[in-house]
C-alpha positions as CSV (number, residue, x, y, z in Angstrom):
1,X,-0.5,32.3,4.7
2,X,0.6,30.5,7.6
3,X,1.5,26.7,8.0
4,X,2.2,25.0,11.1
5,X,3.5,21.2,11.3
6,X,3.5,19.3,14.6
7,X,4.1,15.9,15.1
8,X,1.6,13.8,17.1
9,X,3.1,10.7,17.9
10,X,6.7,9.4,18.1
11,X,9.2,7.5,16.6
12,X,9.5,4.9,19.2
13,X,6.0,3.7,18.2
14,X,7.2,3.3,15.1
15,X,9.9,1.1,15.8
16,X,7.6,-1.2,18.0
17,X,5.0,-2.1,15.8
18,X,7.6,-3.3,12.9
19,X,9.7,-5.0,15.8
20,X,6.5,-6.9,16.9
21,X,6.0,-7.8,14.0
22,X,9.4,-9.4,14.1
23,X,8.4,-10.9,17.6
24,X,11.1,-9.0,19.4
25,X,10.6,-6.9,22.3
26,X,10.0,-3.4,22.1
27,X,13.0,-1.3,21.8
28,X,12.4,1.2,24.0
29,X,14.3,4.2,22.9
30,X,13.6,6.8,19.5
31,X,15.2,4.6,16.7
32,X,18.1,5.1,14.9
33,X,18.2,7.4,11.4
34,X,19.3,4.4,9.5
35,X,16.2,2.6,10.6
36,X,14.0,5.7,9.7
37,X,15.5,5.8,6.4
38,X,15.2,2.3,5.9
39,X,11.4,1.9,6.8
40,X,10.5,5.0,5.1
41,X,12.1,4.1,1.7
42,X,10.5,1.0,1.8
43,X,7.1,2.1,2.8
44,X,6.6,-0.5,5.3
45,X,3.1,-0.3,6.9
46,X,4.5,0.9,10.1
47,X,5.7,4.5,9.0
48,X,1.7,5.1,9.1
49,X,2.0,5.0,13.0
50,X,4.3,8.2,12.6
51,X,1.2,11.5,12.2
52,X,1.0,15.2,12.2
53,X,-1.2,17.7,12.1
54,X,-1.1,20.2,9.2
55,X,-2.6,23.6,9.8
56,X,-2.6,25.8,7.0
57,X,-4.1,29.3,7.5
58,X,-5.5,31.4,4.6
59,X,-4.8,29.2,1.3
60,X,-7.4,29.6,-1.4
61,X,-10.5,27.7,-1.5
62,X,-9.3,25.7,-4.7
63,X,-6.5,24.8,-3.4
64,X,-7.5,23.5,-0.2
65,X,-10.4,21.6,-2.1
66,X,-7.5,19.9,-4.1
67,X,-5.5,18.9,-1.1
68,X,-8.7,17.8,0.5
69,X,-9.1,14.8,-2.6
70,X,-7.1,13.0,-0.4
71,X,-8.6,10.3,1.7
72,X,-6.0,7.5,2.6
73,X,-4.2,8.3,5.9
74,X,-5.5,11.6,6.1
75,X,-8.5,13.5,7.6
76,X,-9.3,17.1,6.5
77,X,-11.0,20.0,8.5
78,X,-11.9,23.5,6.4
79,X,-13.1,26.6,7.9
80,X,-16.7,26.6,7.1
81,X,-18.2,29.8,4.7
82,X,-21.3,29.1,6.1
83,X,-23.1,33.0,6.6
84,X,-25.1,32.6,9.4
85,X,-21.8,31.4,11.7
86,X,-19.3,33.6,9.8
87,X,-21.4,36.1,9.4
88,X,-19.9,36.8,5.8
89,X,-21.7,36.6,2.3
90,X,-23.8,34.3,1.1
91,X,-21.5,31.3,-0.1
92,X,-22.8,31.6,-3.9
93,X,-21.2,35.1,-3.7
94,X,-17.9,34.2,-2.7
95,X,-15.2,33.1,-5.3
96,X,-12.9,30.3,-5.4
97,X,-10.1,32.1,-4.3
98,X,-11.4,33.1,-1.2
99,X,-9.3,32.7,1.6
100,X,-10.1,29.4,4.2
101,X,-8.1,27.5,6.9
102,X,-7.1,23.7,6.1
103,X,-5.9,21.0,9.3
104,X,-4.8,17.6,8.2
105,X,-4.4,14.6,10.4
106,X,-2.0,12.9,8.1
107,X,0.3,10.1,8.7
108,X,3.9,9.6,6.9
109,X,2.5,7.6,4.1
110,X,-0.3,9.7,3.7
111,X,2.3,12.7,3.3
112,X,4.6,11.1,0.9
113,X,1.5,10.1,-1.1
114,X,0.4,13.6,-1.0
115,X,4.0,14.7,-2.6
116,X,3.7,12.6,-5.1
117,X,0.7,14.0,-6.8
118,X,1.0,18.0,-5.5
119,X,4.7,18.3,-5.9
120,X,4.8,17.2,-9.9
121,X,4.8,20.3,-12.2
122,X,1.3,19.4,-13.4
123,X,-0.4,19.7,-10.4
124,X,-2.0,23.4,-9.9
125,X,1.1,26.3,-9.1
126,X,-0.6,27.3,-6.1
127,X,-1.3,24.0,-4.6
128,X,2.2,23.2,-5.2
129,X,3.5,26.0,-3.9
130,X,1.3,25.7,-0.8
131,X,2.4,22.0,-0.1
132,X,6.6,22.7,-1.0
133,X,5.6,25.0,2.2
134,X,4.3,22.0,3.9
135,X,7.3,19.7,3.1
136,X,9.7,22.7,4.2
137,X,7.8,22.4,7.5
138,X,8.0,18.8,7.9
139,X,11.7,19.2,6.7
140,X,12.4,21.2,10.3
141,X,11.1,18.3,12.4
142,X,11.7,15.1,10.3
143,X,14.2,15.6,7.6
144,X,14.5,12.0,6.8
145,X,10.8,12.2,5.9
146,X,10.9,15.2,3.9
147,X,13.6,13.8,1.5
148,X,11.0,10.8,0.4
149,X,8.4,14.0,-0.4
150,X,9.0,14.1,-3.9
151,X,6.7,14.3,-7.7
152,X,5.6,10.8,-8.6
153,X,8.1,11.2,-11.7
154,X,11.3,11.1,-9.0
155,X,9.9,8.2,-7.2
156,X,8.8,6.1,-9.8
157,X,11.6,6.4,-12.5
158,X,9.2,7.9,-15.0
159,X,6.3,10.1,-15.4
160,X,3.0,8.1,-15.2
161,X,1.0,11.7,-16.3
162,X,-1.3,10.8,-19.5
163,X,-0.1,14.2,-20.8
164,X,3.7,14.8,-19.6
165,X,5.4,17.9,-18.6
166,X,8.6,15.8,-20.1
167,X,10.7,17.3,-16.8
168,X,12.2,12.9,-16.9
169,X,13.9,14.1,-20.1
170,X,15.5,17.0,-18.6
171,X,19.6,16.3,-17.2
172,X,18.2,17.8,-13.7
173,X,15.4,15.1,-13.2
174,X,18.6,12.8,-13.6
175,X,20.4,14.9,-11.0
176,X,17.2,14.7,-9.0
177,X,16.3,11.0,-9.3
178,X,19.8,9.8,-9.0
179,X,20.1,12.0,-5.3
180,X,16.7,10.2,-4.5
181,X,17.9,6.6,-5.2
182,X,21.1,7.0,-3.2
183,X,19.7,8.4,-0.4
184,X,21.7,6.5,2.6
């Protein structure tokens, strides 16, 4: 497996569309890390100007079909199975574990959204495996980013899972959640 993260547009965009909405001028330099922090633990709409693309080469086809159920801020490209361009078996002989390539186009929102579901304990062990990867990337280029990327149960103060894992009873989901709310 390999995954690759690049970021496709920057932070000074960013930091213009939530200054216009302020009606002040644009700023005209990358943004500070307070601001980055700020707007991205608040969710404001402009963090969705902030995108990368996502290639990951060689995940299962079950897990990439799970990462592929989400639609808001993100667009998904797998490597077809199709036979007569791959040249390989019929698709109704392959199995579900066979090995496909995954792009997403996903903006920061769509990310932390994406961490929310894939990074709790109930989500599949190879999916989360696969996007603890991702974060790591993201971590390299956009740290600030990658400490929001976190299981619902961390953001939300409690585990909104119909059936719970019961990690929010543990003392190290109080370590965890207490490091996420003090975040400066």
């Amino acid at each position: 497996m390999e995954i690759k993260v690049t970021r496709t547009t920057n932070w000074e965009r960013v930091v213009n569309a939530a200054r216009f909405t302020e009606r002040k001028a644009e700023l005209g330099k990358e943004p500070s890390d307070k601001f980055k922090r700020n707007i991205i633990r608040s969710e404001h709409s402009p963090i969705r100007l902030l995108e990368f693309d996502i290639k990951i080469m060689d995940i299962p086809y079950y897990a990439a079909m799970h990462l592929v159920r989400h639609f808001v801020g993100v667009e998904k490209f797998v490597s077809t199975q199709r036979p007569d361009i791959t040249g390989g078996k019929d698709r109704s002989e392959l199995a579900q574990d066979e090995k496909v390539n995954l792009l997403m186009a996903a903006n920061a929102q769509a990310i932390i959204n994406i961490s929310r579901l894939r990074m709790c304990s109930k989500a599949d062990k190879t999916t989360r495996t696969i996007w603890a990867l991702v974060v790591a990337e993201i971590r390299k280029q956009e740290p600030i980013l990658a400490d929001f990327c976190v299981p619902n149960c961390i953001a939300k103060g409690y585990c909104p899972e119909i059936k719970p894992c019961w990690f929010c009873k543990t003392k190290y989901y109080d370590y965890q959640r207490n490091q996420y709310i003090t975040r400066e």
